[in-house]
C-alpha positions as CSV (number, residue, x, y, z in Angstrom):
1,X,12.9,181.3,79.3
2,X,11.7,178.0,78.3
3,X,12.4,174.6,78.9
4,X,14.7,172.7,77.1
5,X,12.0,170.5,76.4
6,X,9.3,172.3,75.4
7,X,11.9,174.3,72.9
8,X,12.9,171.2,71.3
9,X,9.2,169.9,70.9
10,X,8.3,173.6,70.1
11,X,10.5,173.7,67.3
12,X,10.0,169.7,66.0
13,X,6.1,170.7,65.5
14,X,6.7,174.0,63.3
15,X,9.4,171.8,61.0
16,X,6.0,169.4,60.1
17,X,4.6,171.8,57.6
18,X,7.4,173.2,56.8
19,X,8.7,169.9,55.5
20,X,5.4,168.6,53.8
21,X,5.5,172.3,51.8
22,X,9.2,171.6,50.6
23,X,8.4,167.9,49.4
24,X,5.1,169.6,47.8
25,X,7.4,172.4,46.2
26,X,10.1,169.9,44.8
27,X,7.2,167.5,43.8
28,X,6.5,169.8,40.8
29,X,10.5,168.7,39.3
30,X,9.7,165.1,40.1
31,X,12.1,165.4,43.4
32,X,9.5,164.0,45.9
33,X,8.9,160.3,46.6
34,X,5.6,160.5,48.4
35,X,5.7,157.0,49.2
36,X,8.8,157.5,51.5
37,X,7.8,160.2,52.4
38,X,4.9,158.8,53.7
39,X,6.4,155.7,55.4
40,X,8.7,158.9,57.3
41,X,5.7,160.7,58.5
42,X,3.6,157.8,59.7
43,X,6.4,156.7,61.7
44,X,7.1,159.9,63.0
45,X,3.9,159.7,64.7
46,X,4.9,156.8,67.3
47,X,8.2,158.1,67.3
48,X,7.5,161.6,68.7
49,X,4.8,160.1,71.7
50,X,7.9,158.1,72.3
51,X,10.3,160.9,72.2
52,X,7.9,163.4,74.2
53,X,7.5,160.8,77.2
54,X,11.4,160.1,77.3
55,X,11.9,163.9,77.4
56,X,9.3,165.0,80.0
57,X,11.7,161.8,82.2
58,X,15.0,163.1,81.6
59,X,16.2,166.1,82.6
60,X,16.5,169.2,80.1
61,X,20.0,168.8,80.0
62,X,19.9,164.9,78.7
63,X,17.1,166.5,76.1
64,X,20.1,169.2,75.0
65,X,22.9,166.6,75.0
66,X,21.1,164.4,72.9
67,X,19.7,167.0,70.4
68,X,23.0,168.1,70.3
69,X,24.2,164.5,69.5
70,X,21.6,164.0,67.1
71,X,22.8,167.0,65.3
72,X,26.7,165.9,65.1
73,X,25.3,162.7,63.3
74,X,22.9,163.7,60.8
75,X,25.9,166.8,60.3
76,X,29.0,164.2,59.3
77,X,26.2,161.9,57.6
78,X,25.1,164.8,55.3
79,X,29.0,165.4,54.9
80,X,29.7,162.1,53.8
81,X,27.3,161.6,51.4
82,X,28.5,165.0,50.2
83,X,31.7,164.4,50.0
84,X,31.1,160.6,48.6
85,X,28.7,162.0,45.6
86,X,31.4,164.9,45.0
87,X,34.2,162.1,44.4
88,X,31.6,160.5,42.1
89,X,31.1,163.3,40.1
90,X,35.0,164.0,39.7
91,X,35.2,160.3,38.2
């Protein structure tokens, strides 16, 4: 019964710790580059006051289409690195 808005935002705010304890977990193997992951985070920042004023402007529908957009990309991005480090490992 909630926006489409405040779902999206809702749900962006809970991944934050989330994501800092999974880079803290895989930090024990060597697996976190806290510099990056820094440089991510800080620009997160701007980039979510940016995000929350476009959405609150746009209609929930626009917020939907583009988090559904957003999805499809990162999805076939994460498959093509996939699929590209799968044919390296074959060679």
């Amino acid at each position: 019964g909630f926006s489409q808005q405040l779902a999206a935002g809702t749900s962006l705010v809970v991944m934050a710790p989330i994501a800092i304890f999974g880079a803290w977990r895989q930090s024990v193997t060597g697996a976190t580059d806290w510099q990056v992951g820094l440089r991510f985070g800080l620009a997160s920042i701007p980039g979510g006051v940016v995000g929350a004023l476009i959405a609150v402007a746009v209609s929930g529908s626009v917020v939907r289409s583009a988090f559904v957009l957003v999805i499809l990309v990162v999805g076939f991005q994460m498959l093509r690195v996939g699929l590209a480090q799968r044919r390296r490992g074959r060679h």
